[in-house]
N, C-alpha and C positions, 0 to 999 in steps of 0.2 A: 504494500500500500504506500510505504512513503517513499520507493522507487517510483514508481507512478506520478506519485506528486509533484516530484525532483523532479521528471522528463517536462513533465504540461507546464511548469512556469517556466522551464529552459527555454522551451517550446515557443512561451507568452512572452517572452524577454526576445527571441528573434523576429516578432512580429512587429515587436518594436522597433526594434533596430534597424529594420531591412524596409520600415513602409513607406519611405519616402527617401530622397535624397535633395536637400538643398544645395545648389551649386554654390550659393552665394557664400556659403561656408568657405570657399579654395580658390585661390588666388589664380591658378589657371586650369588649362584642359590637362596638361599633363600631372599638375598634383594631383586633380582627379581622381586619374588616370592609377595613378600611384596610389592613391589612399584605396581607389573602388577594391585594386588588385589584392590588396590588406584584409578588408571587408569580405573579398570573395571568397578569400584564404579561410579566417573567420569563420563565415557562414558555413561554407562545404564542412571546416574541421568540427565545428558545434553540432551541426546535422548530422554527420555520423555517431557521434558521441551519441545523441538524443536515439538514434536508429541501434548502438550500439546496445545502450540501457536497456533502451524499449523489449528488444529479445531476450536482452538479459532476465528483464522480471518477468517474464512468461514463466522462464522455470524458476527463478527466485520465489516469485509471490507462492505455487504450493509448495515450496521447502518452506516459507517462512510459517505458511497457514498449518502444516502440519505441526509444526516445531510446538508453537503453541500452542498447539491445541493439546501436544506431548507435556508439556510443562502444565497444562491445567490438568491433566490427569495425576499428573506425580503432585502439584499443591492441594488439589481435592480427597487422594487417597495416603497422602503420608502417613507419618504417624501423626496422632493427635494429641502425642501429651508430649510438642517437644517446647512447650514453654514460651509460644510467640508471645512476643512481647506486646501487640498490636489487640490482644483480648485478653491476655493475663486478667486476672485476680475478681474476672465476671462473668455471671451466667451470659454468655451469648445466645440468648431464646432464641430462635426461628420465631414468625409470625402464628399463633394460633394455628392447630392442626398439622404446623410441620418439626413443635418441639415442643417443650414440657406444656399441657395443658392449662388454662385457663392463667399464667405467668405471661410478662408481656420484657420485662430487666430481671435478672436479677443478681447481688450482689453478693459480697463472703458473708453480709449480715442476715441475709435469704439465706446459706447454708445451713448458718447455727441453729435456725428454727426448724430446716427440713432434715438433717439429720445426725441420727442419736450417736454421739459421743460411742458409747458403749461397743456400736457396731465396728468403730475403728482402733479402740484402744486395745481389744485383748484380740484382735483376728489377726491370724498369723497368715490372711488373703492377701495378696497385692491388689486383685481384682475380685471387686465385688458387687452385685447384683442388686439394685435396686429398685422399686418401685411407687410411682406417684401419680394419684389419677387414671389409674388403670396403665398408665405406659412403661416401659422397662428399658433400664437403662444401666448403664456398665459404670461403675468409677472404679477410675485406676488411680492408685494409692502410693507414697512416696515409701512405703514400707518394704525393708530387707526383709524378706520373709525369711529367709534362716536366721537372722541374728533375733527375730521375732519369735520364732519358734522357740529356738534353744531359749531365749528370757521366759516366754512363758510358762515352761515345765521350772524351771528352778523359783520362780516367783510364783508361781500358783501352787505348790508342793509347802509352801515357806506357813508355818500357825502363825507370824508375824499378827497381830489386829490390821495394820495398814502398810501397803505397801505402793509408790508409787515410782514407775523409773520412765526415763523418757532418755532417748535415742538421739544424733540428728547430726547433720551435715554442717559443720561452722557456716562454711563460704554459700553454701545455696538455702540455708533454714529448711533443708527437706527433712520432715521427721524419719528416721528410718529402722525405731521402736517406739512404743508407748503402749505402757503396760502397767493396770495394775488390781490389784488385791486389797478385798475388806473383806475382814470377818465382824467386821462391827457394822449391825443393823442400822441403816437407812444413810448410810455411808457410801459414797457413791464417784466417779468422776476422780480419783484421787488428785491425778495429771494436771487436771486443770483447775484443781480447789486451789484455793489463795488460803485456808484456814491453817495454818503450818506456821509456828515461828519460824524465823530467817536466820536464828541466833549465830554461831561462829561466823557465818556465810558471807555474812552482811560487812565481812573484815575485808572480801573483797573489794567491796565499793570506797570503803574507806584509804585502805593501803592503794588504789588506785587516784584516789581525789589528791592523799596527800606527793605520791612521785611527781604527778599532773603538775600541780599548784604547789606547793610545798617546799618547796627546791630538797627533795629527801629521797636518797636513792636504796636501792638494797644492800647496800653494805654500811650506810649510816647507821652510827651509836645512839640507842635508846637509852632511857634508863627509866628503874622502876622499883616501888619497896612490895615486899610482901610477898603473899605466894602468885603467882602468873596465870594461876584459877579465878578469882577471888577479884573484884572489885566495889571496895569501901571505899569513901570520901576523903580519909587521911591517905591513903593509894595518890588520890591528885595532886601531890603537890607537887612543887622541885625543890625539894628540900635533897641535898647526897649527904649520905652518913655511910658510914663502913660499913651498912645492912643494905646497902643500894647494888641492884643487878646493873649490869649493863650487857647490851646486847642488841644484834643489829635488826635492821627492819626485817629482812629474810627470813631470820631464825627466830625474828616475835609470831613475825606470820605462818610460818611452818609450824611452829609449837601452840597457838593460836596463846599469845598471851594479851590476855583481858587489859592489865591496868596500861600496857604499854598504848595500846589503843583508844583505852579510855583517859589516856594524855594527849595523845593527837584531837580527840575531837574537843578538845577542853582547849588546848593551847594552842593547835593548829587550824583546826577545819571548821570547825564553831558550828554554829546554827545552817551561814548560808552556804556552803559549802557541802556541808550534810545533805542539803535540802539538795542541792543543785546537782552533786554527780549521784544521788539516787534515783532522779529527776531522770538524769541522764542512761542509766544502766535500766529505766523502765518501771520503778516505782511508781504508781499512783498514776500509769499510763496506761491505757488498755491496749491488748494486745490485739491486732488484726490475726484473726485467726480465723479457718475454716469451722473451728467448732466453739464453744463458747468457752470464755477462762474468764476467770474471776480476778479480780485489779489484786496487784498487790501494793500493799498498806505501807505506809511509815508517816508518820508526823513528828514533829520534832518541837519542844517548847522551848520556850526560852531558859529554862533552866539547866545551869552548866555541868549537874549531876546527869542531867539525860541526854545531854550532849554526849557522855562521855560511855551510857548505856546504849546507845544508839552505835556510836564510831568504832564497839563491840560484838554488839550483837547480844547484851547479855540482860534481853527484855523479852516479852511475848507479845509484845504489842508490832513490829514487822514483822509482818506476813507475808507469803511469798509460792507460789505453787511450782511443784516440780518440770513445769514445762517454763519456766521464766529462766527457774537456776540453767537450767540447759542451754536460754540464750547467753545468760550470762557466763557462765566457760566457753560460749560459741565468740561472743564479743571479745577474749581476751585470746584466743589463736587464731582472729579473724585480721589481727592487725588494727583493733580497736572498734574495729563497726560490727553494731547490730545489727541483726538483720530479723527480717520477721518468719516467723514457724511457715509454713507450708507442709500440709499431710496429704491434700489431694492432686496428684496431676492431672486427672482431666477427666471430666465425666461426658461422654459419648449418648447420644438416644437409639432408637432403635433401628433408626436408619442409617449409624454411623456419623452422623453428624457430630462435631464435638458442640458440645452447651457449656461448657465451660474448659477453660485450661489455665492451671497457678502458676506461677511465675518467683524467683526469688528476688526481693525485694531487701536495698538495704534501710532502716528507720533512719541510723545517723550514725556520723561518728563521733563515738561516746568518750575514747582518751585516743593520744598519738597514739601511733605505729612506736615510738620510743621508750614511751609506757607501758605499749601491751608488749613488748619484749623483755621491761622488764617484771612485768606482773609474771609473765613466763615464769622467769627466775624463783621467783615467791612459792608461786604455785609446783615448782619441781622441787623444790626442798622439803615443801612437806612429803613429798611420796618419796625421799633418799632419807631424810634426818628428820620428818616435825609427827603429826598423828596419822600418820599413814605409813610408816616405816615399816610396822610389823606387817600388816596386809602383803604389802609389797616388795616384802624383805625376797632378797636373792634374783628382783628383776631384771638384773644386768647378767645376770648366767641363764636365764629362762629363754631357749628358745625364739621366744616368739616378744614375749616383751625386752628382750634386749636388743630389737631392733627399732624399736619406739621412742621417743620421746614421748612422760606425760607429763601431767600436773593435775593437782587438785586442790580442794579445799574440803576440811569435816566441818560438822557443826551440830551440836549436842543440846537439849536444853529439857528438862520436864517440865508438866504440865503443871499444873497450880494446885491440883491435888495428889502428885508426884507418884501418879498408878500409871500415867506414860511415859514415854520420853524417845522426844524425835530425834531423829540420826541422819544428819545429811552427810554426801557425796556430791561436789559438784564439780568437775573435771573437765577435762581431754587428752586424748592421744592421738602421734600420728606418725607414719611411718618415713623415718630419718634421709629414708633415700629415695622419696614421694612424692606424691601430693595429697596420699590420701588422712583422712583426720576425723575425730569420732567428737562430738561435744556431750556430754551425760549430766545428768542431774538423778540421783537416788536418794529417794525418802524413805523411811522407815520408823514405822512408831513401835517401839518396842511396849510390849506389858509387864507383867512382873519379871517374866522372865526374857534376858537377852541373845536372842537368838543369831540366826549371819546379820552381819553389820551391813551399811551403807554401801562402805567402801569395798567392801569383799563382792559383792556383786556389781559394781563398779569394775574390779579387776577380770571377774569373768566374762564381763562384755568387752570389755578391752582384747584380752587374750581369746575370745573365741570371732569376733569380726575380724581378728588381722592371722587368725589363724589360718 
């Protein structure tokens, strides 16, 4: 076609040129003479040219008409969950009668209401069958169904009361487990409940505000009275006596020491600071998600006691559900950026049409790339020297985790009437001579009795996805 077009104003341009000749233009008969000879040259070399084309697109135009018509076949039958960016993160309905019935838009917030959490958190499906208004349709799911698999026998095998682990990809937010376990009646959604303190956890946000802001790196001298469990009000001061610790931010944060933290949020990071890089890591933000999650909490008063319970962790009042902590190890081997959950790749109707396809999305970036290298740091010394040692103990002769790089964080705290007590894991690993990288988040509410920890199922999905 746009051979064609090229010829007829070639064509339109010599009609021009050639419709007349004024003499008065040329000084004699032989300029004329001389220019007409120009022009005849001209005209004959243009005329072939146009004669030349003209044959040319005979067979041009059906190579071109099949070509495309080639390339609408391979765009209309692709695959459909490869993440265009051009409809990500929404139902793209066909009109009535050609896609989900009596829906006209719909969005990730149309998901949450159509469907049930439950169908995705424990199915060890990548694909699976759905139905709405009489019509069926396929979604496909971001889920590794082996590393789903193998989590669900050892988490559903587990008397734990509560268990909640979630899976995922740092760089794309694709989930690729989410599982989980209640024996306690009308308990439900673990994953995506916000009702969990954040306690040790929350030393993340902290130890990251202050490298950020703070001019404090990880080999920086802390100092601190008392035991490194334990924070009291006499704890805050800067008083040094010959009963004074010192010790650096690394190994405050590998060993998760209370009062050294709860001098930063006193002395260094104060109210707005607190407020800001939780703000930042997704506190009190809702999460876009396919399925519904509950905010997680933190408020901060002006009181420099709570400043200081807060830049800890060693309160019940931040709340946090097991699919957030997962962004937040996902943010800190991401090079600092958030990015949002995605669990479904695309959901197909019954004609093959896709009606929706997710995409990975980043929210922001939450600390440098300088920072999250060296939160790295932090978070690897607790799984070589801090509360993850033993778990982890001998991972440099293992196989399979001593080709890994990981890090983590625990975080322990009971309830108010001390018959529970939650146990978090919130990590990543990823393989040294790669790209590939795990982000995890493990809750566990223990009852009287304490059964596998956090982090011990942490180290199993580690070692069985890079197995």
């Amino acid at each position: 076609m746009s051979l064609r077009i090229s010829a007829y104003l070639l064509d339109t341009q010599l009609v021009v040129l050639y419709a007349y000749v004024d003499m008065r233009n040329y000084q004699s008969w032989k300029d004329y003479q001389r220019q007409y000879k120009r022009k005849d040259f001209r005209k004959r070399f243009f005329e072939g040219l146009r004669k030349r084309l003209f044959k040319g697109s005979i067979w041009l135009f059906p190579v071109l008409l099949l070509t495309g018509i080639h390339y609408l076949k391979v765009g209309l039958s692709s695959d459909v969950c490869d993440g265009s960016p051009e409809i990500a993160g929404e139902l793209a309905v066909p009109a009535e009668g050609e896609g989900v019935a009596g829906l006209s838009v719909l969005m990730k917030k149309d998901l949450r209401e159509l469907i049930d959490p439950e169908s995705l958190c424990n199915s060890p499906e990548s694909k699976i069958d759905i139905n709405y208004s009489g019509r069926s349709f396929i979604m496909e799911t971001t889920i590794d169904s082996r590393l789903q698999s193998y989590m669900l026998k050892k988490i559903h095998g587990s008397q734990s009361p509560l268990i909640g682990f979630v899976a995922m990809d740092p760089a794309t937010g694709r989930i690729l487990s989410m599982i989980d376990s209640s024996k306690v009646k009308g308990a439900k959604d673990v994953c995506l409940s916000s009702q969990f303190p954040a306690a040790s956890i929350f030393k993340i946000v902290s130890a990251a505000a202050a490298i950020d802001r703070c001019n404090i790196f990880p080999d920086t001298k802390l100092t601190y009275n008392g035991r490194g469990h334990t924070l009291y009000k006499n704890q805050l001061t800067g008083r040094i006596n010959r009963h004074t610790n010192t010790i650096s931010l690394e190994s405050s944060f590998a060993k998760s020491i209370n009062p050294v933290f709860g001098k930063l949020g006193v002395f260094r990071l104060k109210k707005d600071l607190l407020e800001e890089y939780a703000i930042r890591f997704g506190f009190n933000q809702p999460i876009n998600f396919e399925l519904p999650v509950q905010l997680s909490r933190l408020s901060v008063s002006d009181d420099s006691y709570h400043w200081a319970e807060i830049a800890c962790g060693f309160n019940r009042e931040t709340l946090i559900s097991p699919l957030h902590g997962a962004m937040m190890a996902a943010a800190i081997v991401n090079g600092g950026k958030l990015v949002e959950p995605m669990i479904i790749e695309c959901i197909i109707d019954d004609r093959k049409n896709p009606v929706y396809v997710g995409s990975a999305n980043i929210v922001r970036q939450v600390i440098s790339p300088k920072t999250s290298q060296q939160m790295k740091e932090l978070m690897a010394a607790t799984i070589s020297r801090g509360t993850c040692r033993r778990t982890f103990s001998g991972h440099h002769r293992d196989k399979i985790l001593s080709k890994l790089f990981i890090g983590g964080k625990t975080g322990s705290i009971n309830d108010k009437s001390n018959e529970l007590r939650y146990d978090w894991f919130v990590g990543f690993c990823g393989d040294k001579a790669g790209t590939r990288k795990l982000a995890l988040a493990v809750l566990v509410v223990h009852g009287k009795l304490i059964r596998e920890k956090a982090n011990q199922y942490a180290r199993r999905a580690m070692r069985y996805y890079f197995g």
